[in-house]
N, C-alpha and C positions, 0 to 999 in steps of 0.2 A: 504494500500500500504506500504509498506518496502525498507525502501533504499538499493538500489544496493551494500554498501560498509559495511556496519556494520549490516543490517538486522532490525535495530531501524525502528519504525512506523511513517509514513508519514502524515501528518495531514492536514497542512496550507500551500498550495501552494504561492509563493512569488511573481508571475507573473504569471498571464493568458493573453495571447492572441488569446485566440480561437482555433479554426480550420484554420487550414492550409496546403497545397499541397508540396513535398518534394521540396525544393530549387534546382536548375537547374534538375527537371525532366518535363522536356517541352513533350507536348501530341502532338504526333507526327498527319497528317491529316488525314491518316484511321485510327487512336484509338479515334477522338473525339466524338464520337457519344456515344464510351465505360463510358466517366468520366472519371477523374481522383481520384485518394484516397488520403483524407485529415485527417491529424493526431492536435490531441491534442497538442498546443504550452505550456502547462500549466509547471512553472518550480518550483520546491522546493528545499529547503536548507535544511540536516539534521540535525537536534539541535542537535544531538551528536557528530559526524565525520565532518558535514558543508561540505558533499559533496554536489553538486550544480547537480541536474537531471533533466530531462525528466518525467513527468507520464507515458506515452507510445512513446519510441522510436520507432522508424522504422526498422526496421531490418537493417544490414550492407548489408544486398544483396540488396535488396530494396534500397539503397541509392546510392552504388558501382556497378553501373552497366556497360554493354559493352558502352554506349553509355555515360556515363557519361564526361561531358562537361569542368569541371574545370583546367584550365591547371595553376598553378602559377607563372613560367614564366612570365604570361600575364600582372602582376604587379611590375612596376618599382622599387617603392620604397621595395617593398617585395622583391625585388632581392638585393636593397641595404641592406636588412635587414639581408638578409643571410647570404650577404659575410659580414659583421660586426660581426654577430655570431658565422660564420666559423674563423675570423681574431681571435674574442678574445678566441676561443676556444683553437686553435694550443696553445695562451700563457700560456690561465688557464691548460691545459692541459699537455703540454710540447710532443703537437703530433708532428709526425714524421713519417720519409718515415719506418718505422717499422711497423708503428701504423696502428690499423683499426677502420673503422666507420662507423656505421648502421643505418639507417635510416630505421622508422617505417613509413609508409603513404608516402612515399616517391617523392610522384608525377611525374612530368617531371624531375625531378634532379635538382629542383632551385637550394638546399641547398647544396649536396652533388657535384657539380659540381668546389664551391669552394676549397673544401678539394681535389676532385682528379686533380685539376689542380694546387694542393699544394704536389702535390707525394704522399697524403695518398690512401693507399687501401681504396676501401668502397662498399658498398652494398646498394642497397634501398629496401625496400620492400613496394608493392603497390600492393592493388587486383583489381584496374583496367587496364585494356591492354590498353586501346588507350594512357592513360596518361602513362604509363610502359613504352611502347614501345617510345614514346619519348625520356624517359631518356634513352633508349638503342642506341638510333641511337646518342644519345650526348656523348657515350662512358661510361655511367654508367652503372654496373653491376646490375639488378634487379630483384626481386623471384616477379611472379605475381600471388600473393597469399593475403590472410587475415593472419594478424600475430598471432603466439597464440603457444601454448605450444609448438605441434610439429615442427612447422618453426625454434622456437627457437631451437629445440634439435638438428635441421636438420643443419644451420647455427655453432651452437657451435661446432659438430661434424666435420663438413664440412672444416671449415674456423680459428675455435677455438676463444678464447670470445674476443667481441669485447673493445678497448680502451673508447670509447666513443659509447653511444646510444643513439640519436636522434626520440623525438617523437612530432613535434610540430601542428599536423594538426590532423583529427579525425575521423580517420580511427574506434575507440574502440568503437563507441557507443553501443556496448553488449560485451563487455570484461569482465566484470565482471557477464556476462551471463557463461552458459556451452557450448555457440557455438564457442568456439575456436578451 
């Protein structure tokens, strides 16, 4: 195996916990008879780069799907976390009603809700629609799409580059694949 960031040889996984079903992909009651698919938890470090991986991730489709359940909204203190984020960004940053901000995985619009209720332009980008459309109906602008080269050229053309780019949640697990 070879790491996804330097191509260096994989050896000595640093944490195994088995087999495991994708996290909120609940088996709806006519697919139980189907099974559900359980992937390797097993994680390694790369002694060269010390990126931190997967032995087999799940695809992002496989994960991001229409039905996918995760709203972040749904946690308080994550909401205080944002706006704290959003608070020290404007300073570290010196944003402003000029300014723009992109959000990658963007979900419901926890995060970007504080900056457009702060006058910045912003964007989210999210490839699930039920959590997208969320943030649409909250007045956040959203591409529901998976981010990757062309989103970006699409965005930079569009809109022109953004001040600050926001990517706290994990949307990439094959970013460093070719399926962008």
């Amino acid at each position: 195996m070879q790491c996804r960031g330097c191509q260096s040889k994989l050896d000595q996984p640093f944490l195994n916990l088995g087999l495991h079903p994708l996290s909120n992909a609940f088996v709806k009651k006519e697919q139980a008879q189907q099974g559900e698919m359980f992937y390797p938890l097993e994680v390694f470090a790369c002694k060269n780069c010390w990126l931190v991986q997967l032995s087999e991730p799940a695809s992002r489709e496989e994960i991001f799907t229409e039905d996918y359940v995760y709203f972040s909204s749904f946690s308080n203190s994550w909401l205080k976390h944002a706006e704290a984020y959003a608070q020290n960004s404007f300073l570290k940053f010196n944003l402003n009603h000029s300014s723009h901000v992109v959000e990658i995985a963007s979900n419901d619009g926890y995060l970007l809700q504080y900056f457009k209720n702060a006058g910045i332009n912003v964007l989210g980008i999210e490839p699930c629609a039920s959590v997208a459309e969320a943030a649409i109906k909250k007045g956040i602008p959203s591409l529901i799409e998976f981010f990757g080269e062309k989103s970006a050229l699409k965005i930079s053309q569009e809109k022109g580059h953004a001040d600050l780019i926001c990517a706290n949640n994990g949307c990439c697990s094959n970013m460093a694949s070719k399926h962008t």
